[in-house]
Structures are given as structure tokens and as C-alpha cells.
N, C-alpha and C positions, 0 to 999 in steps of 0.2 A: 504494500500500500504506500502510495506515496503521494505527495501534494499535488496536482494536476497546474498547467502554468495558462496560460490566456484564454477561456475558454469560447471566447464570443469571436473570434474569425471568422469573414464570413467566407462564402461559397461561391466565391467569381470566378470565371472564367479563366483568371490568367494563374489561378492556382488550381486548375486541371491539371491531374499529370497520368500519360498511359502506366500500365499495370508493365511488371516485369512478365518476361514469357520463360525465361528458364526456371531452373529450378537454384542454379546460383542466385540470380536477380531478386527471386521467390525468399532466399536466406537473408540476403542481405537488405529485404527490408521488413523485417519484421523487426518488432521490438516491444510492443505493451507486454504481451508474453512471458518475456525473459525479464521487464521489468517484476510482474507479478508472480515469475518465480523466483527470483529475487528476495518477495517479499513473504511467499508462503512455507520457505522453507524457514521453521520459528521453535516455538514453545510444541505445535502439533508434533510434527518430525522430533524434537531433543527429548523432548517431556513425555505427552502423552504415547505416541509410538511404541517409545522402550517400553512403558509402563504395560500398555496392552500386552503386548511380549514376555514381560517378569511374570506378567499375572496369568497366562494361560497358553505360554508356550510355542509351537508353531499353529494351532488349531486354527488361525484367522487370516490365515495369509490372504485364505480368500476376501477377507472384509476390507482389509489393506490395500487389497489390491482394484478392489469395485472401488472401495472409496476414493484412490486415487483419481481412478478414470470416469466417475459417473458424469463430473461438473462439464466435462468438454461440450454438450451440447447446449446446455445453461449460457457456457461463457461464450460460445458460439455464436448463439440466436442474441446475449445483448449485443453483440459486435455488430452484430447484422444491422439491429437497429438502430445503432448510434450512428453506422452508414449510412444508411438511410435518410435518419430525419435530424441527425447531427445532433441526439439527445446526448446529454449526461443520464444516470442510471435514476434518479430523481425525477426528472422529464419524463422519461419510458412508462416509468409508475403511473404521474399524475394522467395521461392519456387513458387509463382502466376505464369503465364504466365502472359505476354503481353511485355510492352514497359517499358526498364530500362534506367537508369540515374546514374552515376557515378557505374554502376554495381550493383545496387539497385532496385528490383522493385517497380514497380510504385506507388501500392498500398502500400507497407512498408513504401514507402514516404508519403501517403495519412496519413495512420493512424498514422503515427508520430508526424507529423504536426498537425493531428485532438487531439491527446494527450498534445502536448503544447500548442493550441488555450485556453484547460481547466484551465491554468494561468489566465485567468479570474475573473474565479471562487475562485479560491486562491488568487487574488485580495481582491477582496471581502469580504473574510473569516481573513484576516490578518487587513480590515480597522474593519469586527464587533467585534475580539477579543479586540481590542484597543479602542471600543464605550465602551464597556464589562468592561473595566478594569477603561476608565475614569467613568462610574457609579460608579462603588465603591471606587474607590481613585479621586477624582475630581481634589485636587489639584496639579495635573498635565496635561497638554495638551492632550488633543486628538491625535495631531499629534508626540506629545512626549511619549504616552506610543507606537504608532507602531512603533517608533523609538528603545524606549528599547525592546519591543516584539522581534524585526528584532537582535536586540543584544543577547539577550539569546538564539536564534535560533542558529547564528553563533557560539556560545563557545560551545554548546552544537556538531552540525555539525564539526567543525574542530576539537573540542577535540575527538572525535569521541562517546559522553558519548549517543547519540540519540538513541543507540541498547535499554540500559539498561532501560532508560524513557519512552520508546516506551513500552518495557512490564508492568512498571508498570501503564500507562497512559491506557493500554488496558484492566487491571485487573480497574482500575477505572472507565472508561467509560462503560463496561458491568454492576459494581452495580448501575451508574446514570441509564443504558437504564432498568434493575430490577425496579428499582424508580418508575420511568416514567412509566411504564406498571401497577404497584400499585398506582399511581395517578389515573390513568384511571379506577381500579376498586373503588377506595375512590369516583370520581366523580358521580358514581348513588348515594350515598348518600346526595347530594347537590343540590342548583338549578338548579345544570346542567346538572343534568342526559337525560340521551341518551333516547331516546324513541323510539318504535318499531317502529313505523312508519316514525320515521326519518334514523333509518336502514334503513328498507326497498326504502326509497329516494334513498339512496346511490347506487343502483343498476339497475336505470331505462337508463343507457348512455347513458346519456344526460350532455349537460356542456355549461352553460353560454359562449358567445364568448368571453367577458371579460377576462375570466379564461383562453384562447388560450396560453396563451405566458408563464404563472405559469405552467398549464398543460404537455409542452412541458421541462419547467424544473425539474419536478416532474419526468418524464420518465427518463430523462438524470442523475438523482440526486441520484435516491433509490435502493435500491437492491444490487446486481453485477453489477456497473456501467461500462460503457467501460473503463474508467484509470484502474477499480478495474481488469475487465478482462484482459487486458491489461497485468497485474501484475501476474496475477495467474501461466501460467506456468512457472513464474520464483519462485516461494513457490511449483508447483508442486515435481520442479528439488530438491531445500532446502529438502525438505522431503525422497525425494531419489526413488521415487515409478518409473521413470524409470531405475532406477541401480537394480532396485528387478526383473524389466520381463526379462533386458536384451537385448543383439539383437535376431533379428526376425532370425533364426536357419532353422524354420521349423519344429521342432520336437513340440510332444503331449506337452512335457514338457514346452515350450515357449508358446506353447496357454493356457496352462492349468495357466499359470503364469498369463497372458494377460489379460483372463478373470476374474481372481480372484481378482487383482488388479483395472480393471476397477468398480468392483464392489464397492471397495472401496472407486473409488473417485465417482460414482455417488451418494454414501451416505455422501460425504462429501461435495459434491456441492449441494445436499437433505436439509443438515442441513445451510449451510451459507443462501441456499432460505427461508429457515424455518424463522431463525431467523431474517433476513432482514423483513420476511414480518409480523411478529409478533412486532415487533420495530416501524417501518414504520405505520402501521394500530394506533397504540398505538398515536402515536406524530398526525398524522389525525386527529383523533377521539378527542385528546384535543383542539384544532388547531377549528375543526366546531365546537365544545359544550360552549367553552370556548371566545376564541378569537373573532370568528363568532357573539356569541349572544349582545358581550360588543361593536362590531362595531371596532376594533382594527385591523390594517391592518399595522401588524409589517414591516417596512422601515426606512431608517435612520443609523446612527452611533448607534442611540439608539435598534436597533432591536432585540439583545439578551434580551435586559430592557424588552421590552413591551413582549416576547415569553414569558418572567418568570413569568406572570399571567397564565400560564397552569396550574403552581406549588400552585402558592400563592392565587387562588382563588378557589383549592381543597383541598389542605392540609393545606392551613391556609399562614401568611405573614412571620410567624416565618423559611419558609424553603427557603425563594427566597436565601438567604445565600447557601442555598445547592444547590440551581440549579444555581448559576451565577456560584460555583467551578465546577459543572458538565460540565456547556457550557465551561467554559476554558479549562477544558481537553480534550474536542470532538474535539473542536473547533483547540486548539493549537497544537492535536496531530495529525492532517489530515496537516496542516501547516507542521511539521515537519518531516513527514514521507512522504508525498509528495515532498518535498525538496530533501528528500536524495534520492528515488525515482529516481527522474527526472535528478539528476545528474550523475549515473549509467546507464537509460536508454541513456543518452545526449550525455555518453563516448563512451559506446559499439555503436552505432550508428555513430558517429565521425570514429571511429576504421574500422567499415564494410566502411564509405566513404576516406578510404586511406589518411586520414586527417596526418601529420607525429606524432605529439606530443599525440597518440589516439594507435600509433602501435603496444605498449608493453603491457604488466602487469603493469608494474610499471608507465605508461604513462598514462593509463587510469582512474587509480588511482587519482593520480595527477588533470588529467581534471576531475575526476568525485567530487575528494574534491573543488574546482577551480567554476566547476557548480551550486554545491550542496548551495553554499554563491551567487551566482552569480547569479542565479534566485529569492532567497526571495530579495535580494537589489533591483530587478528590479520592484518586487510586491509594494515595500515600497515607489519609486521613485512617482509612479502612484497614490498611496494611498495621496501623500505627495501635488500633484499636483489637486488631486481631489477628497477630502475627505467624502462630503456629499452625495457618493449614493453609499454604499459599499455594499449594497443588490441586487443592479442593476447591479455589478458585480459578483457575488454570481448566478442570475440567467442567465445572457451571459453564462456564464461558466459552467452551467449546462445542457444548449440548446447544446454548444459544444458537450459538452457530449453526449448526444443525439445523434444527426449527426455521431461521432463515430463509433457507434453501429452498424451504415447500413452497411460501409466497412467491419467492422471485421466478421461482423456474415454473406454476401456474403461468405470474404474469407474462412471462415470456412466451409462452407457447399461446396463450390468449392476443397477444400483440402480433406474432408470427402469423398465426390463421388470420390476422383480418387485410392481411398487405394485398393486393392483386395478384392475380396469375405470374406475371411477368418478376414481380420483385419476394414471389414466397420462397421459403426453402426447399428443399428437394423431398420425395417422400421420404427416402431415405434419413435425411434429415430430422422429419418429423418426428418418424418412425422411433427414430434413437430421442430425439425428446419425451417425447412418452412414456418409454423404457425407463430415459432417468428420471421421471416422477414416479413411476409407478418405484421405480426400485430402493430411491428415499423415501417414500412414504411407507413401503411396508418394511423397510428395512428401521424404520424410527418406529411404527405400531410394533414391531414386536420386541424392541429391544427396551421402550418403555413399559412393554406388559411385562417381563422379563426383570427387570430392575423393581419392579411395584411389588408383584409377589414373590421374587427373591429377598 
């Protein structure tokens, strides 16, 4: 997730540009994608991952690996229509039919709300970075380092310096997620290698009812999460791919743009599923060989501690150094980029409910720096009051998540069916949207029935 930069460019003519036709041209312009895997490999992949993994071994590979892959036609069909009608994900919503509120529709309020319920989660993630740091520096407080955390977020935030650290934190986090995927091949050489037949486990779907309530964070946690989709067609807009098709004219020329362009981002939302689920399967797979067999069932302030035997009982004790700097930058850079985030979506959102101080450019602004400090204070108040289960909020917040998803990927297949012939998605297309309703919805009915009478 990360801050979207001018969002009101308009759609002239001398910013048409033709589609690439290779499949090089095809790589080389893609990029929300990789921005938003970027941003989705966090607390899901470090935290909750392994945790599913300690708690029930390889049984889920299959859940791991749906969950990875279900969002692609979700994040898909929003691309589609931020191409289209050059919406932000806010915009997409308020177009629903039904019942409005302050001139909002219903559902734009639903998933708003369902996006800052995930504060949670960010709870959470703000008390394990501050377990994370009292490990290594002990003599200071628990409560004292997410105090300083909460301070460097702010200088960083108001100064506005978050752009710049946000690239280099993303170029860091992909060599820790390289690591981590090379751990995983180091580990057949150890006690802990994986065994074909504990593959094969992993694929029978089947899942301890234990596992219900982890299960259901895993879904909400991995891949294209709803926040992450959420965020996408505003990286769609960043990139420019609806200033390149244009408006809809009617001429060969605007379809012939349409499709080439869409071609592009279905290979760019191809590669962020790619690598989500390559990342994801990798932290699993440590997570049941590792943590599983030692009986380790990461919870606590200390829970990044006890993850960093994925590290240090593959590659030796000499690297847990390199993995507590890896979980600080996943960890802090999901923090910080979520922050600012949330204070753009919090403004524009203020601004659509006629709010005064929300009206202008320079107003939203304002409220959106204003938010952007005003929401981690409020994680840290929480954190301060209730320090010892910061992984219990970590996975609330991922459940949120979850729940998300139902609204958005409805609204989306409801916006999808009403566009014309000429500018729907393909059946196939459809077909696989469907799929991923039907397959989050029953896959959250049963793992909520499951967690109730477990």
C-alpha cells in the first residue's frame, strides 16, 4: 500500500499511448503489481503464515495456496475499471445501486469501514515490531521502544521523507523475501527437510478445527489482500494506463488501445499473484518443517523472536541478526505505508462526505497529513493499554481482512456485468470471478462455523 501521487489527470488525447505487443514491452510496463507486492509481503507472510504452519503442520498447503491465488480476478476486474472510467476504488463503490447516506453509497461505506476495522491488524504489527526491537536492545521498555517506533513514524510522515524509505524498504524487503525462499531450499539439507509425503498431506482439504480462526487469517492476510486491493487502482491511475486508452470514443483505435492495455495489467496482476504465492508457500513451508516439529507456536510480544528459528535452525544462529533486520523492514514498512495510506484514503473520503475542512486540494492535504499521525497515535494508545497479545491483534485484523473481500469482489462482478458487450470481461473471466466469490464465501462460512463451535 502506498500513497497514490496526482490523481485528477485528465484523459486527452496527447496522452494516448499504443499498448506494447511483445511480451518484453508487456514486462516492462507493468508496475502497480510489483508495487503491491511490495506491499503484501508483511505481518500475513512473517506472522501469521508460520503461525498456521507451527499450529497444524503441512495439512493447509492447500489453503495457502487458494489463498494466495483466489484475489487475481478481484484485483483484475478493479483494474479493469479504473481503465475504464479512470475511478479510484472509492469511485467504483459509490456507482453500486441501492441505499445512500450522506450521498454515498452504501456499500462504499461498507468497505470503508471494513478497511479501517484492518487497524487491528496494525495494532498488532506496531506492538511485534516493539517485542522485535526490545529483543535486541532490552534495555529499554517494551512499551518504550513502540513509543519511539510511533516517533520515527511521525518525523518520517510529516516530514514527508516516507516516499523515499518506502523505496528503499521495498528494495530490502524483496532481498529478505530472496532469503527466505533460499532458506527453504538450505532446509532439505537439515533435519528438516520436507518429505514427499508430507507434501502430499498438504493437499488432502482437510484442516484441524483448531486451525479455524488462523485459517481464516491466512485468507485475509496473503496474496492481494482487500486493503492491498483496495489500493490498486489508485497505483493503476500512478502508472497512467488509463490516460494511455483514453475515453471510450468508439473508434477501432480506443479498442484496439483497451485491449492492449488490458493485456498489460492482466500480466501485471499475473506476476504480483506469482510472487505472493511463491513468498507465501516459502514462509508455510518453514513455518510446518520448522516451527511445527520444535512445538513453537509463535504468540506474544516475543513472536518475531521465536518466527527467527525458521532462519536460525536452517542457516545456522549466526543469521537470526539478519532476519530480526529483515522482520523490521517488512514489518515497519507495512506500518508506515499503511499510515500514509489511510490518511489519503480518510481525506478523499471526508471530501466525497461534504465534510468543510476535506473541500479543497489544499484541505485534504492538510487532513490527510493530520490523519496520517492520527491513526498510528491511536494504534500506540491501544498497544500502551494492552501490550501482551499483539499477535491476537495481528490476526483480528486479518479476519477483517477477510470479510473485506466479500463486499469488494460482489461489487466488482456487479460493476463488471453492467459495462457493454464491447468493454465486458471475457466468460472466462467471469467465470473465474465467480469461483472467487463463491470460494471466499464458503471458505469464511465454514471456517467461522468451525472457530464458533471449536
Amino acid at each position: 500500500m502506498g500513497q497514490s501521487g496526482d490523481m485528477s489527470a485528465s484523459r486527452d488525447e496527447t496522452q494516448h499511448r499504443p499498448p506494447p505487443t511483445s511480451v518484453a514491452g508487456l514486462l516492462r510496463n507493468i508496475g502497480p503489481g510489483v508495487v503491491v507486492s511490495g506491499s503484501v509481503v508483511g505481518s500475513g507472510e512473517l506472522l501469521v503464515t508460520t503461525r498456521m504452519g507451527a499450529e497444524v503442520g503441512f495439512v493447509f498447503l492447500w489453503g495457502v495456496i487458494i489463498a494466495s491465488l483466489v484475489k487475481f480476478f478481484i484485483q483484475l476486474e478493479l483494474g479493469r475499471q479504473c481503465i475504464l472510467h479512470d475511478d479510484t476504488t472509492i469511485d467504483a463503490l459509490d456507482r453500486m445501486p441501492g441505499p445512500r447516506w450522506r450521498g454515498t453509497s452504501w456499500l462504499a461505506w461498507i468497505c470503508v469501514l471494513g478497511y479501517f476495522s484492518v487497524f487491528m491488524a496494525l495494532i498488532g504489527i506496531l506492538g511485534s515490531v516493539a517485542g522485535l526491537v526490545h529483543t535486541v536492545a532490552p534495555w529499554l521498555g517494551y512499551r518504550v521502544w513502540a513509543v519511539a517506533i510511533l516517533l520515527l513514524m511521525a518525523v518520517l510522515l510529516w516530514r514527508g521523507l516516507y516516499e523515499d524509505l518506502e523505496r528503499m524498504v521495498t528494495i530490502l524487503v524483496a532481498a529478505f523475501s530472496v532469503i527466505v525462499i533460499g532458506s527453504l531450499l538450505v532446509l532439505q539439507a537439515t533435519g528438516y527437510a520436507i518429505t514427499s509425503a508430507e507434501l502430499v498431506s498438504g493437499f488432502g482439504f482437510s484442516l484441524p478445527p483448531e486451525g479455524a480462526f488462523v485459517a481464516l487469517a491466512v485468507m485475509g492476510s496473503v496474496g492481494a489482500t482487500g486493503v492491498e486491493l483496495f489500493m490498486y487502482p489508485y497505483w493503476v491511475r500512478e502508472k497512467g494506463y488509463p490516460r494511455f486508452v483514453g475515453v471510450d470514443d468508439g473508434s477501432d483505435g480506443w479498442r484496439q488501445r483497451y485491449q492492449g492495455w488490458m493485456r498489460v495489467l492482466a500480466m501485471d496482476a499475473g506476476v504480483c499473484t506469482a510472487i505472493a504465492l511463491v513468498i507465501t508457500t516459502a514462509y508455510y513451508l518453514l513455518g510446518a518443517s520448522v516451527l511445527s516439529r520444535l512445538n513453537v507456536i509463535p504468540q506474544g510480544p516475543e513472536v518475531v523472536d521465536q518466527v527467527s528459528l525458521i532462519f536460525t535452525e536452517t542457516l545456522g544462529p549466526a543469521w537470526k541478526g539478519l532476519f530480526m533486520f529483515g522482520a523490521f523492514c517488512t514489518l515497519f514498512s507495512t506500518l508506515l505505508v499503511f499510515a500514509a495510506s489511510s490518511g489519503r484514503i480518510g481525506a478523499d473520503f471526508l471530501g466525497r462526505l461534504k465534510v468543510p475542512s476535506a473541500q479543497t486540494d489544499a484541505g485534504r492535504r492538510q487532513v490527510s497529513r493530520a490523519l496520517q499521525i492520527a491513526f498510528p497515535v491511536f494504534w500506540l494508545c491501544v498497544i500502551l493499554l494492552e501490550s501482551d497479545t499483539p499477535f491476537f491483534f495481528v490476526l483480528l485484523g486479518a479476519n477483517a481482512n477477510n470479510l473485506l473481500l466479500i463486499p469488494m469482489a460482489y461489487s466488482v462482478l456487479h460493476l463488471a456485468m453492467r459495462e457493454v458487450e464491447s468493454r465486458r470481461m471475457s466468460l472466462g473471466v467471469e467465470l473465474g470471478l465467480m469461483l472467487t466469490i463463491w470460494v471466499i464465501i464458503n471458505f469464511t462460512a465454514v471456517n467461522l462455523y468451525l472457530t464458533w463451535t471449536g
